[in-house]
PDB file of the backbone (N, CA, C, O) and the ligand in Angstrom, with CONECT records:
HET     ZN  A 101       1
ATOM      1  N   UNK A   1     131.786 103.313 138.733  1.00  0.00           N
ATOM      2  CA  UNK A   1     130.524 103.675 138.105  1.00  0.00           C
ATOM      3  C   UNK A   1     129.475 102.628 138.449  1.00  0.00           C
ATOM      4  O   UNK A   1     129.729 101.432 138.592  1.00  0.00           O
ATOM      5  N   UNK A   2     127.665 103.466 138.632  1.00  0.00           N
ATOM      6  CA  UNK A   2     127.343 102.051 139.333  1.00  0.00           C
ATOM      7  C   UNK A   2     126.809 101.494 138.393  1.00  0.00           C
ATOM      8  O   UNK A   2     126.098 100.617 138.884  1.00  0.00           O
ATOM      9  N   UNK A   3     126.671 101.473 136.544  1.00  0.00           N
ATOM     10  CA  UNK A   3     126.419 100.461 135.408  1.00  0.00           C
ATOM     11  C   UNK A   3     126.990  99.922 135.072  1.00  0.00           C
ATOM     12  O   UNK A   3     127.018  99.610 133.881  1.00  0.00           O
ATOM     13  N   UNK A   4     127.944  99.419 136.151  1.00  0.00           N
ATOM     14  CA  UNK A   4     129.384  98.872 135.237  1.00  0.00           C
ATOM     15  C   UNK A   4     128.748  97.059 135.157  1.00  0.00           C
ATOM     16  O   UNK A   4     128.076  96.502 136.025  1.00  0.00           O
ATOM     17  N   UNK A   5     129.121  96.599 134.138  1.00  0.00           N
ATOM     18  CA  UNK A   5     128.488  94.609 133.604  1.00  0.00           C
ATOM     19  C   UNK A   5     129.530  94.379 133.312  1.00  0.00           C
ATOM     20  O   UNK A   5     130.319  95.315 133.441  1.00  0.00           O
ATOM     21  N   UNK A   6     129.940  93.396 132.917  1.00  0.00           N
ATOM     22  CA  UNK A   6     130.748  92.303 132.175  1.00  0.00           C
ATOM     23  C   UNK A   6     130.723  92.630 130.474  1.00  0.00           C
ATOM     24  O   UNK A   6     129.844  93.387 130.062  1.00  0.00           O
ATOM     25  N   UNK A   7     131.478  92.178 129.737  1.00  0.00           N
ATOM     26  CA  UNK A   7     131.141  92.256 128.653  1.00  0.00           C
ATOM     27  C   UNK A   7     130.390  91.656 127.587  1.00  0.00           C
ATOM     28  O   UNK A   7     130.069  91.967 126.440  1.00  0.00           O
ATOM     29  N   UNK A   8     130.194  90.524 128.497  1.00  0.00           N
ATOM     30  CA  UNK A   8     129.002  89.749 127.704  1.00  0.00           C
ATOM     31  C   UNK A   8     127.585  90.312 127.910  1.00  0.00           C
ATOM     32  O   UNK A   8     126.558  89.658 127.731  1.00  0.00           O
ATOM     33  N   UNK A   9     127.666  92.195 128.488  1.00  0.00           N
ATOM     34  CA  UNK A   9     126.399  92.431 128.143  1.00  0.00           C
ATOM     35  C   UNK A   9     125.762  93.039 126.893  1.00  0.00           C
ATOM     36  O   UNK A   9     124.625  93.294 126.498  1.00  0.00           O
ATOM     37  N   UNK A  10     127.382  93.189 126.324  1.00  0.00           N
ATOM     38  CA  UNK A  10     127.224  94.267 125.568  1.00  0.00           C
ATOM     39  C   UNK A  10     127.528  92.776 123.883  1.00  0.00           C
ATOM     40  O   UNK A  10     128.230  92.739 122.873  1.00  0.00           O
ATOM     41  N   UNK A  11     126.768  92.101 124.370  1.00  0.00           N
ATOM     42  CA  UNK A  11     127.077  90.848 122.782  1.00  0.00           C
ATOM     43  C   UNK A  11     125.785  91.667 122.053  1.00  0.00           C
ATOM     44  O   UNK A  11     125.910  91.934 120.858  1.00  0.00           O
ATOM     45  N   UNK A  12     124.736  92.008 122.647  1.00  0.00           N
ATOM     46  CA  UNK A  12     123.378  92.542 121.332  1.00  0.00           C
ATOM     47  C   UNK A  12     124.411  93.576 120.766  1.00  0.00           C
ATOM     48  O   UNK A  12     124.871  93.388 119.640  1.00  0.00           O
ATOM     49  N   UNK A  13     124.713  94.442 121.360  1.00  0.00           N
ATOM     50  CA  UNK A  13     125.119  95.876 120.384  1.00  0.00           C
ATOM     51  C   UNK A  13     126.481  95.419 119.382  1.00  0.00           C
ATOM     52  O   UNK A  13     126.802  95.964 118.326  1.00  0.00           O
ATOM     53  N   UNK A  14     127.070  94.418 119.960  1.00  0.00           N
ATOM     54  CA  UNK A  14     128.587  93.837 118.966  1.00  0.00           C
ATOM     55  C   UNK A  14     127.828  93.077 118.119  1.00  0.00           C
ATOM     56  O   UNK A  14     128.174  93.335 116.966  1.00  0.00           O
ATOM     57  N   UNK A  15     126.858  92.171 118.154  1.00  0.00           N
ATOM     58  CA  UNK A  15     126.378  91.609 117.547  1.00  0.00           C
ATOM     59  C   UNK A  15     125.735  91.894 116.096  1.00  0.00           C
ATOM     60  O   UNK A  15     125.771  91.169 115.102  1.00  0.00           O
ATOM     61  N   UNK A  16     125.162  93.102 116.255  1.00  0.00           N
ATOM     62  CA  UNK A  16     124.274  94.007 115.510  1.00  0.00           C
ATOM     63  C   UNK A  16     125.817  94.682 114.488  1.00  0.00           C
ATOM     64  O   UNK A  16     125.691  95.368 113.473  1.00  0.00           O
ATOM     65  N   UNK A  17     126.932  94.332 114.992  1.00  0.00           N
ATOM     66  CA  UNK A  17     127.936  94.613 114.071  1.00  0.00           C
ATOM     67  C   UNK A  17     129.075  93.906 113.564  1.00  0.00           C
ATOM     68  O   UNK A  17     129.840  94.208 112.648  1.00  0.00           O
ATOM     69  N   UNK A  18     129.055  93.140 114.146  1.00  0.00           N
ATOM     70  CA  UNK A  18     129.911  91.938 113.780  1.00  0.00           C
ATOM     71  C   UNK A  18     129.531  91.069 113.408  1.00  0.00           C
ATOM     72  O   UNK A  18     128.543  90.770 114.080  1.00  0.00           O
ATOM     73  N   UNK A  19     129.810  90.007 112.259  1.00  0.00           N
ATOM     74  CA  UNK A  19     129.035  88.467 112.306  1.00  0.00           C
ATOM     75  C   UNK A  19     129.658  87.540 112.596  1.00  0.00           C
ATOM     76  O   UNK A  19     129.716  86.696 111.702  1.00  0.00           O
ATOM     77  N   UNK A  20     130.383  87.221 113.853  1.00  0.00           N
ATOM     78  CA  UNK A  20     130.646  86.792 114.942  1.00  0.00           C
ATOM     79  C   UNK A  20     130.652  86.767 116.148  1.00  0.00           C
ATOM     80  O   UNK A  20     130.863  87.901 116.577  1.00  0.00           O
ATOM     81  N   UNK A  21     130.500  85.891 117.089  1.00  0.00           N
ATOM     82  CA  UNK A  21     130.702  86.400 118.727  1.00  0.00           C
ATOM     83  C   UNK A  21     131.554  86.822 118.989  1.00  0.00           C
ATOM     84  O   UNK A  21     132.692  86.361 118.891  1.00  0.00           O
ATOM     85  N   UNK A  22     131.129  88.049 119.490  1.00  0.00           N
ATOM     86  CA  UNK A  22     132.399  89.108 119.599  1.00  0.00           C
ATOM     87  C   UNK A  22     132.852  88.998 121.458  1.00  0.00           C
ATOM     88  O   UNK A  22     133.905  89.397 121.955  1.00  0.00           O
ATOM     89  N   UNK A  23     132.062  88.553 121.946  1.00  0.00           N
ATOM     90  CA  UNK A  23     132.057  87.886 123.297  1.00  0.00           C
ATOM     91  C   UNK A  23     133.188  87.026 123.453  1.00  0.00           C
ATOM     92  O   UNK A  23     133.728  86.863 124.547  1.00  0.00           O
ATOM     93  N   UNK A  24     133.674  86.310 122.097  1.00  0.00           N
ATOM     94  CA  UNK A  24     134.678  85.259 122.398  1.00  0.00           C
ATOM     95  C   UNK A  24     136.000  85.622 121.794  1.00  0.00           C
ATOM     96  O   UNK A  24     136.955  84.855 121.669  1.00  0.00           O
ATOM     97  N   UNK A  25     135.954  86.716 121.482  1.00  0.00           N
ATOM     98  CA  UNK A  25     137.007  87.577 120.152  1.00  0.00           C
ATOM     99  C   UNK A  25     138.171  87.932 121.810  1.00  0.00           C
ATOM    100  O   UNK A  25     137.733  88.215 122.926  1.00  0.00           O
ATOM    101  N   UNK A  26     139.696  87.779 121.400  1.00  0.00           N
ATOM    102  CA  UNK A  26     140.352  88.184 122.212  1.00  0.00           C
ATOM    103  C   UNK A  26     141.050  89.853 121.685  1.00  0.00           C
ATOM    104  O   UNK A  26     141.622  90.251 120.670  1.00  0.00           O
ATOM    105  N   UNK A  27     140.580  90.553 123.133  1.00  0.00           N
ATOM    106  CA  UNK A  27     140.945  91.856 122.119  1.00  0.00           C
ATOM    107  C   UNK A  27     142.565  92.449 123.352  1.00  0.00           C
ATOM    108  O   UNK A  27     142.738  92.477 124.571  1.00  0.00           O
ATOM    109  N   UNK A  28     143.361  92.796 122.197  1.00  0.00           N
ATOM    110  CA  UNK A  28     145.031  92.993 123.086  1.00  0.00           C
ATOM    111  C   UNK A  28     144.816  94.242 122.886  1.00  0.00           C
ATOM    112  O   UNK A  28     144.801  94.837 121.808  1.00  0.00           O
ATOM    113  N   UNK A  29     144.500  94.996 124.841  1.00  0.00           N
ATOM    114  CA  UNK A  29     144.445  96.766 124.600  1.00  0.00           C
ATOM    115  C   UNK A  29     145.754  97.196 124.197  1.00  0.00           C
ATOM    116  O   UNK A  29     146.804  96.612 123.930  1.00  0.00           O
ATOM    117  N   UNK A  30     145.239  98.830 124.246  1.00  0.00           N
ATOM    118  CA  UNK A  30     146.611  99.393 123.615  1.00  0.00           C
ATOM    119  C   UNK A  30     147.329  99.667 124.659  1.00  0.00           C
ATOM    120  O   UNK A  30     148.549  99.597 124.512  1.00  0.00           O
ATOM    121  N   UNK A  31     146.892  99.976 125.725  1.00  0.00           N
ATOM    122  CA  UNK A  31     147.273 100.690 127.256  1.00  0.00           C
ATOM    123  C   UNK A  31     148.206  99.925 127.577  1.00  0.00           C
ATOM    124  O   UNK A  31     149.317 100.446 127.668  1.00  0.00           O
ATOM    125  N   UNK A  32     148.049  98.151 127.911  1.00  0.00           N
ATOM    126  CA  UNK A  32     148.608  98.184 128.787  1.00  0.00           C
ATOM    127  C   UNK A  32     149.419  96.560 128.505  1.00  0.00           C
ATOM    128  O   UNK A  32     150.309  95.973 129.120  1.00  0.00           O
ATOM    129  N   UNK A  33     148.528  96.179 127.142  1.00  0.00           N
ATOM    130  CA  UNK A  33     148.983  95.113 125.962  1.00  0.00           C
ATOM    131  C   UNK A  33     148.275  94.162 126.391  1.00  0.00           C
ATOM    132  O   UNK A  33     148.059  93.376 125.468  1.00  0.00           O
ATOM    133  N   UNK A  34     147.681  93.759 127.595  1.00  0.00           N
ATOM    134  CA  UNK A  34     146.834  92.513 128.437  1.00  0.00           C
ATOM    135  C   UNK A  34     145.730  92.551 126.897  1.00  0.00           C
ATOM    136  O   UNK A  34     145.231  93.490 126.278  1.00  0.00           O
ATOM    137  N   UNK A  35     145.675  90.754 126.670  1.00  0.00           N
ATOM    138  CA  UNK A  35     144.831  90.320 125.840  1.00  0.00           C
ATOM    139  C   UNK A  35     143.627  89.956 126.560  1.00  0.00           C
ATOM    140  O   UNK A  35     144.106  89.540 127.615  1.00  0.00           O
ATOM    141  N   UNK A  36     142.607  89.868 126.643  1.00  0.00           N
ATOM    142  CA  UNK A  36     141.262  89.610 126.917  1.00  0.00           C
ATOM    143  C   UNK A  36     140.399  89.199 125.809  1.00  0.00           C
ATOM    144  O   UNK A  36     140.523  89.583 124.646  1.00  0.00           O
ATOM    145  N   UNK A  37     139.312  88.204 126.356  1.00  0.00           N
ATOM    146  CA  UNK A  37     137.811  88.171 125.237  1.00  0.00           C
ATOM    147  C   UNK A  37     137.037  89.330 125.793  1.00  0.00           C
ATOM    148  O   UNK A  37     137.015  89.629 126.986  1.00  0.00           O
ATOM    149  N   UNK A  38     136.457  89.905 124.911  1.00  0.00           N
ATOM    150  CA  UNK A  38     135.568  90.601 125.040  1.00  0.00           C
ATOM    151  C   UNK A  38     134.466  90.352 126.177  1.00  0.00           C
ATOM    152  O   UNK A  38     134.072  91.306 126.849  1.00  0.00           O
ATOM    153  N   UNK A  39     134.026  89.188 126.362  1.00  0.00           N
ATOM    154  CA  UNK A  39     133.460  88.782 127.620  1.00  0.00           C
ATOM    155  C   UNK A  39     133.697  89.281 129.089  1.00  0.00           C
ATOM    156  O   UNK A  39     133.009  89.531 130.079  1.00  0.00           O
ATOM    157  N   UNK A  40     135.068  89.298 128.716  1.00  0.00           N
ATOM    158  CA  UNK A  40     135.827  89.034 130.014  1.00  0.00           C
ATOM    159  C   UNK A  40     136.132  90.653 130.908  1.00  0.00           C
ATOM    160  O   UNK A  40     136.427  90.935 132.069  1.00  0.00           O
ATOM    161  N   UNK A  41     135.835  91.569 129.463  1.00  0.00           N
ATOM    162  CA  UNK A  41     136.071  93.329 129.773  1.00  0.00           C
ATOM    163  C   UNK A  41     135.005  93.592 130.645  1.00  0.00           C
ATOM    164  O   UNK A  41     134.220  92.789 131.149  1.00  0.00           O
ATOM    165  N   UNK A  42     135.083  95.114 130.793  1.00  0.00           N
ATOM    166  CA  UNK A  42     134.219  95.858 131.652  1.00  0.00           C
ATOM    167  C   UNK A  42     133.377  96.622 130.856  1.00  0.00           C
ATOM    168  O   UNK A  42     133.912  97.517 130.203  1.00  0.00           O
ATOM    169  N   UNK A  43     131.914  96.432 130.747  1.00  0.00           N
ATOM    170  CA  UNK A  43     131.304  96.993 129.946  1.00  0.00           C
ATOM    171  C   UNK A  43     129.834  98.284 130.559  1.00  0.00           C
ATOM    172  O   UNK A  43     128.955  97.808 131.277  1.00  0.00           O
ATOM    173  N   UNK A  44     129.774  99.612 130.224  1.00  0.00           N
ATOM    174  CA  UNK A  44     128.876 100.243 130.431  1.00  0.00           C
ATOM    175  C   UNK A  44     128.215 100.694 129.842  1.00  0.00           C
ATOM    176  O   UNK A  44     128.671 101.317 128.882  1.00  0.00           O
ATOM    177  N   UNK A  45     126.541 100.653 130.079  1.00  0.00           N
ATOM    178  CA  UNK A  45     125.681 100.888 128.934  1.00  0.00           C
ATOM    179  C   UNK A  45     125.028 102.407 129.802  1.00  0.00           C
ATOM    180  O   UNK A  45     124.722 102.748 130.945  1.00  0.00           O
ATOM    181  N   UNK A  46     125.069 102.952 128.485  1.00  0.00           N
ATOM    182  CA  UNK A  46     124.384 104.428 128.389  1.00  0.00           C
ATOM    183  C   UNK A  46     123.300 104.320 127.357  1.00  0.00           C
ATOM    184  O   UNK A  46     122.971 103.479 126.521  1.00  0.00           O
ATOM    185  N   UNK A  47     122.944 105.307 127.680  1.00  0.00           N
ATOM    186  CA  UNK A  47     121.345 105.082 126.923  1.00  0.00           C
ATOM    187  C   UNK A  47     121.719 105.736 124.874  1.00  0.00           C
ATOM    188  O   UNK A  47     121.138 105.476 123.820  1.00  0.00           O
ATOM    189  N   UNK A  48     123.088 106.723 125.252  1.00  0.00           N
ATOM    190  CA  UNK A  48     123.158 106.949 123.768  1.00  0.00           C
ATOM    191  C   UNK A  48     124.303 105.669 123.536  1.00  0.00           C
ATOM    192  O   UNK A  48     125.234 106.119 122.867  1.00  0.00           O
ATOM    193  N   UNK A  49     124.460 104.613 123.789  1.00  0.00           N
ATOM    194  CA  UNK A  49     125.369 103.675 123.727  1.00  0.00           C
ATOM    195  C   UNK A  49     126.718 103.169 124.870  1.00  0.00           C
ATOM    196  O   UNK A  49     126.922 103.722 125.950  1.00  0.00           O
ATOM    197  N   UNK A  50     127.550 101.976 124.303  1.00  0.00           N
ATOM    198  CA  UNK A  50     128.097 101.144 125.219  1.00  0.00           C
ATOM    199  C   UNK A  50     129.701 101.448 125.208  1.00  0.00           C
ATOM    200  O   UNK A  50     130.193 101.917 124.182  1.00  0.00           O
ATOM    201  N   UNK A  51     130.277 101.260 126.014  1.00  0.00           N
ATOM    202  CA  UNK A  51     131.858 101.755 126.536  1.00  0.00           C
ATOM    203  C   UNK A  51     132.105 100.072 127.150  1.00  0.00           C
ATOM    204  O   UNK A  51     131.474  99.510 128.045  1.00  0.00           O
ATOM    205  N   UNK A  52     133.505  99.419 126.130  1.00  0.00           N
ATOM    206  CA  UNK A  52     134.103  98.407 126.986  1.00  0.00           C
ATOM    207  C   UNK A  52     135.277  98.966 127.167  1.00  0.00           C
ATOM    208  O   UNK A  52     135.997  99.298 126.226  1.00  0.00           O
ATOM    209  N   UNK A  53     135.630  99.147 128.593  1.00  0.00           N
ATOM    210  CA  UNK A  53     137.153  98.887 128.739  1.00  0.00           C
ATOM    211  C   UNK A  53     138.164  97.659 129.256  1.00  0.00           C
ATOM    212  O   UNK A  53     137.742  96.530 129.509  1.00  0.00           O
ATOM    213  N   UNK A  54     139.514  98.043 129.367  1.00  0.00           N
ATOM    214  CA  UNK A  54     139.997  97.362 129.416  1.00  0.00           C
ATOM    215  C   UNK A  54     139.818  96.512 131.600  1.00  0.00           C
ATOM    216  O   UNK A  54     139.911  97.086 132.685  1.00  0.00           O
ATOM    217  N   UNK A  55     139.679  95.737 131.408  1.00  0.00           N
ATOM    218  CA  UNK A  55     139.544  95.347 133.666  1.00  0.00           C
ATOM    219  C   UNK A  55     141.297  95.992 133.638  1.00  0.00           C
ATOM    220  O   UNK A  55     141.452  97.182 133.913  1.00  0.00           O
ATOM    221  N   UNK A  56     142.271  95.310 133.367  1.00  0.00           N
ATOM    222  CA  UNK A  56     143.550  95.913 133.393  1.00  0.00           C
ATOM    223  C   UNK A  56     143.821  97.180 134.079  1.00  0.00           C
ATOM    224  O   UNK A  56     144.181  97.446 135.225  1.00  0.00           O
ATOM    225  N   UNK A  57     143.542  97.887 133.040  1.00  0.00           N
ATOM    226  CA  UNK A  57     144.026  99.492 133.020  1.00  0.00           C
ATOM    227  C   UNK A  57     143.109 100.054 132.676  1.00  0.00           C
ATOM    228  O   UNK A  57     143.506 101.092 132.148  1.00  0.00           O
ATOM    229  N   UNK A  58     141.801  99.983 132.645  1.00  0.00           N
ATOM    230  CA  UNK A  58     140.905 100.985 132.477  1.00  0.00           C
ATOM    231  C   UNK A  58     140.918 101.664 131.128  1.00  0.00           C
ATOM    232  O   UNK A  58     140.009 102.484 131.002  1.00  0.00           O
ATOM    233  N   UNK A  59     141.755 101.524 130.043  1.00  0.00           N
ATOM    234  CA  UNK A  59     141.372 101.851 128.858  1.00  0.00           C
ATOM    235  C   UNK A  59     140.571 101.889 128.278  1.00  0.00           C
ATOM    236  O   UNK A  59     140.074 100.867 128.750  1.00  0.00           O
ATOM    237  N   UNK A  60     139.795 102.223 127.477  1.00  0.00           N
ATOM    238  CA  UNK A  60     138.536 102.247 126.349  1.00  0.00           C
ATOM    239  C   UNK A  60     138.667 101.293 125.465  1.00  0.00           C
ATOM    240  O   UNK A  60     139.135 101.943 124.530  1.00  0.00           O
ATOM    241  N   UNK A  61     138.596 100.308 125.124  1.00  0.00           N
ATOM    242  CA  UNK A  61     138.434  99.627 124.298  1.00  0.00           C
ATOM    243  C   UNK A  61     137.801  99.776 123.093  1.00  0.00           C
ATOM    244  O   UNK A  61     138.458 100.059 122.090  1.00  0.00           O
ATOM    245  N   UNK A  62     136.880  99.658 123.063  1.00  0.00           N
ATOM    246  CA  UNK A  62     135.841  99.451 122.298  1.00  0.00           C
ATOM    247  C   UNK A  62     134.298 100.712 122.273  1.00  0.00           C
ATOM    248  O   UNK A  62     133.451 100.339 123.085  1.00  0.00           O
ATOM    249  N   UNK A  63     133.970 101.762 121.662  1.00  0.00           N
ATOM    250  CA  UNK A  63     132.996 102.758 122.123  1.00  0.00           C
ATOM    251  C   UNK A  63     132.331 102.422 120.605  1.00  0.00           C
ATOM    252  O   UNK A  63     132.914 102.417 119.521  1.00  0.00           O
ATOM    253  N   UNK A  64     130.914 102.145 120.901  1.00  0.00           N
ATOM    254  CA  UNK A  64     129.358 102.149 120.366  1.00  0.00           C
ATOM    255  C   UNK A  64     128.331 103.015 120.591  1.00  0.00           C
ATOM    256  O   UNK A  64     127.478 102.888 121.469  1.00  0.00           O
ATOM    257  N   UNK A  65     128.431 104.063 119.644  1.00  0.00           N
ATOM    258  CA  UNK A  65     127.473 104.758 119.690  1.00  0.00           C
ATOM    259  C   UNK A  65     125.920 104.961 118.775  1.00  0.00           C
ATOM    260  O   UNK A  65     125.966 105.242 117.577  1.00  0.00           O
ATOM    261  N   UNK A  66     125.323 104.880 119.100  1.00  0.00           N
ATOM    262  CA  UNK A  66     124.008 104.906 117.953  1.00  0.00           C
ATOM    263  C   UNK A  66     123.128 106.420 117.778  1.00  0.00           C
ATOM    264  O   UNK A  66     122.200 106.612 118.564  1.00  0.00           O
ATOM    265  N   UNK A  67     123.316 107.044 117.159  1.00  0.00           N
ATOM    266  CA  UNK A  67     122.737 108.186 116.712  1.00  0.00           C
ATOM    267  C   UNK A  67     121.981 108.975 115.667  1.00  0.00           C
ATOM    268  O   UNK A  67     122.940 109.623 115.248  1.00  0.00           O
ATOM    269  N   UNK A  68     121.004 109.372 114.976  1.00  0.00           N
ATOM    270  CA  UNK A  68     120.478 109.486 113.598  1.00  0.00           C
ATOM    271  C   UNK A  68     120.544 108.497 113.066  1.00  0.00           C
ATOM    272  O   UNK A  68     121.183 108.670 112.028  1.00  0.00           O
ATOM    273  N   UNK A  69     120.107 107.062 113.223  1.00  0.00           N
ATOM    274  CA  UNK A  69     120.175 106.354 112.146  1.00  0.00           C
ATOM    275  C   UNK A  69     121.284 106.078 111.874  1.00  0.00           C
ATOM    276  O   UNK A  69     121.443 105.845 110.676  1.00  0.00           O
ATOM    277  N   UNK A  70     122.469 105.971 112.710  1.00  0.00           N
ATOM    278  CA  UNK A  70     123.863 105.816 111.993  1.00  0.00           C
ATOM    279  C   UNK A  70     124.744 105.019 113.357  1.00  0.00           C
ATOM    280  O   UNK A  70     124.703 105.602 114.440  1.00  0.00           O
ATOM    281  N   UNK A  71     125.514 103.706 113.257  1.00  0.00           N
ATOM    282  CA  UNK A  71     126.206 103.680 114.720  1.00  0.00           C
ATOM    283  C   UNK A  71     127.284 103.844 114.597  1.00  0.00           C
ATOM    284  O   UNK A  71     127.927 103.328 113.682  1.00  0.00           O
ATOM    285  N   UNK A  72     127.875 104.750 115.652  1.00  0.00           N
ATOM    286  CA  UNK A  72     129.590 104.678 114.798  1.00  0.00           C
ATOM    287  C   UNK A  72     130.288 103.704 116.216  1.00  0.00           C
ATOM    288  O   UNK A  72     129.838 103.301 117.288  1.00  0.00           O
ATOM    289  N   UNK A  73     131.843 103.610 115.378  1.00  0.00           N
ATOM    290  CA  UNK A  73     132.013 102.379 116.129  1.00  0.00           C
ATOM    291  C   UNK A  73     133.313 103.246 116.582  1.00  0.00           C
ATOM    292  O   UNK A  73     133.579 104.220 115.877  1.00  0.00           O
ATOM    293  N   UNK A  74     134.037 103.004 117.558  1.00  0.00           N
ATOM    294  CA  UNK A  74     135.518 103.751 118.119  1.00  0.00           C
ATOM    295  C   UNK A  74     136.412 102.585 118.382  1.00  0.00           C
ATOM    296  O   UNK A  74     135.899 102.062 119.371  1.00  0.00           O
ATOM    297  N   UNK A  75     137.584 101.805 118.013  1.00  0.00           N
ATOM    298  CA  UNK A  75     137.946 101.070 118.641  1.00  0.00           C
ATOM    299  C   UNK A  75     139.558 101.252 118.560  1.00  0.00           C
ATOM    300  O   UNK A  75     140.421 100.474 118.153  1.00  0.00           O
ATOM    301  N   UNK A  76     139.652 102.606 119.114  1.00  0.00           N
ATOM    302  CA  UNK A  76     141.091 102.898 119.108  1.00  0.00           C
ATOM    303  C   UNK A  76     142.196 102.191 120.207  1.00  0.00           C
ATOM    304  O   UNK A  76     143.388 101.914 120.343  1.00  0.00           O
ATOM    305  N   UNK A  77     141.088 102.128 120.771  1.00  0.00           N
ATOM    306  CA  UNK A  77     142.172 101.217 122.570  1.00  0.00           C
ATOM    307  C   UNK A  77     141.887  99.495 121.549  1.00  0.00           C
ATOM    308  O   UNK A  77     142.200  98.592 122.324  1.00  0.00           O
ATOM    309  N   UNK A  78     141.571  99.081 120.601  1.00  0.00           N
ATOM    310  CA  UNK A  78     142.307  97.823 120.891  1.00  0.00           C
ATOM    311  C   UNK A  78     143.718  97.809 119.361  1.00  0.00           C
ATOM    312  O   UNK A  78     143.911  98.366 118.281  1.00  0.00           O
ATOM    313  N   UNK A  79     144.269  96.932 120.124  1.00  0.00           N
ATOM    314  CA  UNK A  79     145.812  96.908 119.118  1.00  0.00           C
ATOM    315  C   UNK A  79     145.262  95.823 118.253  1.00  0.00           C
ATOM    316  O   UNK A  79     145.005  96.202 117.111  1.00  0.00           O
ATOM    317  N   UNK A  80     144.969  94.318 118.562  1.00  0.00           N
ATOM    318  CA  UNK A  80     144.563  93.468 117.869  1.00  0.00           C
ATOM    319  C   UNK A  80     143.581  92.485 118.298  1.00  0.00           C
ATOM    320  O   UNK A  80     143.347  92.096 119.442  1.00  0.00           O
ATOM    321  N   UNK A  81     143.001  92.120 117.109  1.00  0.00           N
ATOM    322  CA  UNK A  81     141.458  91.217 117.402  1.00  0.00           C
ATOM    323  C   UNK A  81     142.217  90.012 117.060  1.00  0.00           C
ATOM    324  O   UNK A  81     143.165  89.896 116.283  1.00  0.00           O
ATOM    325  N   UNK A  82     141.415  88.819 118.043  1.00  0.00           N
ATOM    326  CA  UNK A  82     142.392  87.487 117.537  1.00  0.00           C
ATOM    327  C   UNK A  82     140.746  87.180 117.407  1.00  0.00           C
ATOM    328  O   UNK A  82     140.020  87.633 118.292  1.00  0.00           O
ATOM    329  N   UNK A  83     140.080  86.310 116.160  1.00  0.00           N
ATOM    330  CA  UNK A  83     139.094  85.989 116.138  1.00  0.00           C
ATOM    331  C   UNK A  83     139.564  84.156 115.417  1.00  0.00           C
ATOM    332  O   UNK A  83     140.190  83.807 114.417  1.00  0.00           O
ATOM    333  N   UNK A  84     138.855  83.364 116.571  1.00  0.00           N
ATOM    334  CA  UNK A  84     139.076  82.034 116.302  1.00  0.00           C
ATOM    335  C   UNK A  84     137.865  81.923 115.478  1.00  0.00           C
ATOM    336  O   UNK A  84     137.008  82.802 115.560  1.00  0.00           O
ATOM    337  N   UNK A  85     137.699  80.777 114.582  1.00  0.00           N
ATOM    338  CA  UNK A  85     137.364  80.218 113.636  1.00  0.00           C
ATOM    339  C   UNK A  85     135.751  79.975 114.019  1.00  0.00           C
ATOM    340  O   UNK A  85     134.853  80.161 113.198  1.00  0.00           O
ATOM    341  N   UNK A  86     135.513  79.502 115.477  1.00  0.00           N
ATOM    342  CA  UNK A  86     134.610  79.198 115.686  1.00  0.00           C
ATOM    343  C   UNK A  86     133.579  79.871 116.078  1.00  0.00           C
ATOM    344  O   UNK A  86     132.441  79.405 116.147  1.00  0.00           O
ATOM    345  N   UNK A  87     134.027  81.443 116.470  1.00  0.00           N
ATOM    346  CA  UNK A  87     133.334  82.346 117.276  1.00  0.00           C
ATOM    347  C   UNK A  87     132.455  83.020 116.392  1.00  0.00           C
ATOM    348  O   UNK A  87     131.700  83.893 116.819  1.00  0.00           O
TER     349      UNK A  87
HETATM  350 ZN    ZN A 101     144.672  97.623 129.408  1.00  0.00          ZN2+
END
C-alpha cells in the first residue's frame, strides 16, 4: 500500500486515547505472538482513520476509527499491552 508509515505516525490518534505513549507500549500480536512497540508497527492513515499492523505477519493490530463524534477503537489482533512505567 503506498500510505504505509511507521507507527510513530499514528502517536496523535493513540494519543488522543491513551494517557501514555503508546509509541513505546510493547504490543504481542495475536497472529503470530512477535512482541513489538507500537513505534516499531506498520501504520496506515485513511482519512476515516488509522490501521496498525503487525511488520511480522501483517495482522491488524490496532484499528481507529473516528466517526459522528464518536472514535471507536478495534484492538482485537493484540494479545497483550506491556506498558512500562515511564511511557
Ligand atoms: Zn504478527
Amino acid at each position: 500500500m503506498e500510505n504505509k508509515l511507521d507507527g510513530n505516525a499514528a502517536a496523535g490518534v493513540l494519543q488522543a486515547i491513551f494517557p501514555f505513549d503508546m509509541t513505546l507500549v510493547q504490543a504481542t500480536c495475536t497472529g503470530c505472538g512477535a512482541t513489538k512497540a507500537i513505534g516499531a508497527t506498520a501504520a496506515y492513515m485513511y482519512g476515516m482513520g488509522t490501521i496498525i499492523r503487525c511488520p511480522s505477519c501483517d495482522t491488524v493490530l490496532i484499528r481507529v476509527a473516528q466517526a459522528r463524534g464518536r472514535t471507536f477503537l478495534d484492538m482485537r489482533g493484540v494479545r497483550v499491552l506491556q506498558i512500562s512505567a515511564g511511557a
